[in-house]
N, C-alpha and C positions, 0 to 999 in steps of 0.2 A: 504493500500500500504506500510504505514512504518513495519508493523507487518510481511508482507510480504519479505520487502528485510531483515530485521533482521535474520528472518528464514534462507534465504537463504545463507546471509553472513556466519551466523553461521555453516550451514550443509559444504560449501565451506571452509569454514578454517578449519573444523574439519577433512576433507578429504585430505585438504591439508597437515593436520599438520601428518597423518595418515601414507600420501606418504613418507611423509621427514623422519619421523622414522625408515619406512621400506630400505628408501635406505640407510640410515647412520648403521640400521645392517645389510646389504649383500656387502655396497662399497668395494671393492677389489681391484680396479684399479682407473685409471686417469679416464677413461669411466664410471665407476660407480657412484664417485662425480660431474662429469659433470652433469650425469642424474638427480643427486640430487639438483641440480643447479636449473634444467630445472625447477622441482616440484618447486621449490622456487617461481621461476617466473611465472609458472600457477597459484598461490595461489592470486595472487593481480588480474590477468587477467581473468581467473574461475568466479573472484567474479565480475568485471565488467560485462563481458557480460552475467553475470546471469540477475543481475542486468537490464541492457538492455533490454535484451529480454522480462522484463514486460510491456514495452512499446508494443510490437506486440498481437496481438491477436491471439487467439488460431488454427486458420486457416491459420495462415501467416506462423506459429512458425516452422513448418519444412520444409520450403522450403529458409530456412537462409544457409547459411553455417556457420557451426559451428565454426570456425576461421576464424573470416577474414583476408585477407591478408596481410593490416597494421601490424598484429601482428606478431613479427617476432622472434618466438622460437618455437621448435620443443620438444616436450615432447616422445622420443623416445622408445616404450616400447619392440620392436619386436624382441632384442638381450637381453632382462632383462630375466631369468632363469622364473622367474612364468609364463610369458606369450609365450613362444616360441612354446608351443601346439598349444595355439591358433591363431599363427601366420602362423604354417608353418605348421600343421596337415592336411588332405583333411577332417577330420571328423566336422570340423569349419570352411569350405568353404562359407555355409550361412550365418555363423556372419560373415563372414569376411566382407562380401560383404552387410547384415546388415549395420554393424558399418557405409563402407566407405556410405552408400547412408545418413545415418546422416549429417555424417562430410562435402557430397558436397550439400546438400542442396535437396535431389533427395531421397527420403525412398523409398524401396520399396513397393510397390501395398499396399494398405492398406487392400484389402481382402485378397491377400495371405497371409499377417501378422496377421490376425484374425483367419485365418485357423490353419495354427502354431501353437497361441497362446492359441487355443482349442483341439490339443492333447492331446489323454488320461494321464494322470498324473500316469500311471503305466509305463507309455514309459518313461516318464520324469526320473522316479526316476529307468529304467534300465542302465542308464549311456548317458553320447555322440555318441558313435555308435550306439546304438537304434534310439536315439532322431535323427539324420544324417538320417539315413533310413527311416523314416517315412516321416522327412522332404520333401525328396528326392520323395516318394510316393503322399503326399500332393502338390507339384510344379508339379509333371507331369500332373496331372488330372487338376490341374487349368489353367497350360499352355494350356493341349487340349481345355477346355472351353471355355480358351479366343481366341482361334483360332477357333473357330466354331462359337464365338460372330460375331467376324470379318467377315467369309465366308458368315455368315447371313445377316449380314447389307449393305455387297456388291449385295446381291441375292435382299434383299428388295429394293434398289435402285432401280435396275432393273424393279422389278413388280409396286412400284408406278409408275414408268417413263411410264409403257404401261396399268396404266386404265385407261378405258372408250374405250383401242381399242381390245378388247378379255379377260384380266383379264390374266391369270398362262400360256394360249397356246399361241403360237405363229397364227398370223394368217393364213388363208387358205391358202394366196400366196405366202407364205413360204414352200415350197417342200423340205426339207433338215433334213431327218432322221435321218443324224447321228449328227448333231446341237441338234436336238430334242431329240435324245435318251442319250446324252450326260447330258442334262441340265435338264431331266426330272431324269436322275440317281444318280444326283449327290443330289438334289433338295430330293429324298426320303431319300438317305441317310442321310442329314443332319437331316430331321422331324425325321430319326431313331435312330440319335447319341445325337438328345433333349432328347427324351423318356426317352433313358439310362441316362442320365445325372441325369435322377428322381431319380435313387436309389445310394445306399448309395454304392455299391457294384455289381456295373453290372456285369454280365459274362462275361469271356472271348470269348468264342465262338462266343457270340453276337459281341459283339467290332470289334473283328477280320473278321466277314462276312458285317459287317459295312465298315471296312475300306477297304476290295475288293471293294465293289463297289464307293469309293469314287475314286479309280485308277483307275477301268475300266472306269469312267464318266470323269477322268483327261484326260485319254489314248484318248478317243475317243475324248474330244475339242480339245486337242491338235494335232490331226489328220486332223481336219476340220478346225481348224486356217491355217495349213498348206497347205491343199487341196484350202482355197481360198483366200491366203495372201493378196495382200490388199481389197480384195475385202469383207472379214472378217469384216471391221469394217461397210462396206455400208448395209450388210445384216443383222448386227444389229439392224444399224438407220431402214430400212425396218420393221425392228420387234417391231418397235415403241422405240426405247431407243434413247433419243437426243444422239447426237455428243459427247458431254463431256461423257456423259454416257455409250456410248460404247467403247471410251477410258479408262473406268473405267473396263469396262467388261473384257480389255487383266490384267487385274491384277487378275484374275480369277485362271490362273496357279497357281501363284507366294501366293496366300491363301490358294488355295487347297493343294499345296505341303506344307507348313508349317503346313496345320493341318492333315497332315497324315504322316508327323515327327512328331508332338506332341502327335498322336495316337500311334505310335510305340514306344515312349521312355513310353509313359503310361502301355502298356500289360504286360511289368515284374511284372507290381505289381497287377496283374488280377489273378484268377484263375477262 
């Protein structure tokens, strides 16, 4: 532990003393010694809650926020001339938004940062506009899958809530085709948009005859929601889904439209 904060002191002050150089040769104004200011006062602070943070464990460690409140300076870097690309560029949208899930204690998704972080390294090294665009390709296809996680484990609700009384059909005393042809369409295309998920590069044409039928199965519940308002939710519990669970079934739209906006912002980068 002592070898430990040593290290850290030490990489902390040397980053400190780093900052302080660089601002004392760019200061030009009353704003630029102020900033230099700031660095001054992160250099004691830096090294405390480095410091600290060896008390957390490695599972706690980012879901801290990075400044606490108590601390009360602002290290302002987003009018300093080296950083103002990265501040106010669209092509550094993702750090930006990176950085802030650090700083409040919220990262993002830990798979989509593994995904990122596995980018061919010929992308990396085409510049920020490359790396932006790929990004950009890597977040659609992940957002579609976790909307399709989602659409799934509201569907698997459903089917444990009804075995032992039919299993995937609804029962015989349930007459309602367009219920049925709804939830059976929607139901294929999801087993078809897992399949695709398998490869590294689905087709386009595929995706795209995917995501028809995920509208025409939206179109048609939301026709039958409407042909039998409240009577909708009874003819679920009928279909064997308790009460809570059929209240969970009108959330059925509100998933399936989110994953066929995440299908459609995914097809640009399909061929």
């Amino acid at each position: 532990m002592d070898i430990a904060r040593q290290t850290i002191e030490s990489a902390v002050t040397s980053f400190a003393s780093a900052a302080n150089k660089e601002q004392f040769l760019f200061a030009k104004t009353a704003k630029d010694w102020s900033a230099r200011h700031a660095y001054d006062n992160a250099q004691s602070v830096m090294t405390k809650l480095s410091l600290d943070d060896l008390e957390f464990s490695s599972d706690e460690i980012f879901d801290r926020v990075l400044w606490p409140q108590e601390i009360d300076f602002v290290v302002s870097l987003e009018e300093q001339t080296p950083f103002k690309g990265f501040f106010h560029d669209s092509k550094f949208s993702f750090w930006r938004e990176w950085r802030q899930g650090f700083i409040d204690g919220l990262p993002l998704n830990w798979d989509l940062q593994w995904r990122i972080a596995l980018i061919n390294e010929n992308i990396w090294d085409a510049g920020p506009d490359a790396v932006a665009t790929e990004i950009e390709r890597v977040r659609a296809r992940w957002e579609a899958e976790k909307a399709l996680t989602d659409l799934s484990d509201s569907l698997s609700a459903q089917v444990t809530a009804r075995q032992g009384i039919g299993g995937n059909n609804p029962p015989e005393s349930i007459q309602d085709e367009l219920l049925v042809g709804s939830i059976t369409l929607i139901w294929e295309a999801k087993e078809e948009l897992s399949t695709a998920f398998e490869e590294e590069n689905p087709d386009r044409a595929r995706i795209e005859a995917i995501l028809v039928k995920f509208k025409s199965g939206l179109g048609s519940f939301l026709k039958w929601c409407a042909s039998k308002g409240d009577l909708a939710v009874d003819t679920l519990i009928k279909w064997g889904v308790p009460a809570a669970g059929a209240g969970y079934a009108a959330k059925y739209p509100e998933k399936l439209e989110a994953l066929i906006d995440a299908l459609e912002r995914w097809l640009p980068y399909l061929h």
